[in-house]
N, C-alpha and C positions, 0 to 999 in steps of 0.2 A: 249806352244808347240813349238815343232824344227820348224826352217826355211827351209823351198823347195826351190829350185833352177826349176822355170816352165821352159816349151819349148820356152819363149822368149827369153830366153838367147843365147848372143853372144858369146859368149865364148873367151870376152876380157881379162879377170883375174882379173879385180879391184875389185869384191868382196874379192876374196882371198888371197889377198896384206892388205885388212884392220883385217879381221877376228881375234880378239885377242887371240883364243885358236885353231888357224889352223884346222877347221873345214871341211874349202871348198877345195875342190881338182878337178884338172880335171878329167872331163869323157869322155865317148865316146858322143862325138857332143856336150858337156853342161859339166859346173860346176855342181859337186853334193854336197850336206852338208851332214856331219857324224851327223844323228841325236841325236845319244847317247854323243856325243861333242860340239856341239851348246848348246850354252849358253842364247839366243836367246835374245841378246842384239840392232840386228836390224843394227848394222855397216854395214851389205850387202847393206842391203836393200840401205843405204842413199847414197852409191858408184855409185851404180849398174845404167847406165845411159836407159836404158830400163826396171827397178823396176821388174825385173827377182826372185830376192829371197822375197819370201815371208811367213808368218807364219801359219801352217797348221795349 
């Protein structure tokens, strides 16, 4: 399953600076992931310094 981007997120960018198929994009208040584009390789997750992306 795709990777969620929860409401812990800071909306620093280090998820979407690793994402190998540019997945994650700004939101309104939060990174989101393009689930139909997530490859769900888990490179967020190991970035992300408050474990924000996570696998639905």
């Amino acid at each position: 399953m795709a990777y969620k981007i929860n409401d812990d997120c800071i909306s620093c960018g280090a998820c979407a600076d690793q994402c190998p198929v540019n997945a994650i994009s700004e939101g309104d208040g939060k990174y989101v992931i393009d689930a139909d584009t997530c490859v769900e390789c888990g490179a967020c997750n190991g970035v992300c310094p408050v474990g924000a992306p996570n696998a639905e």
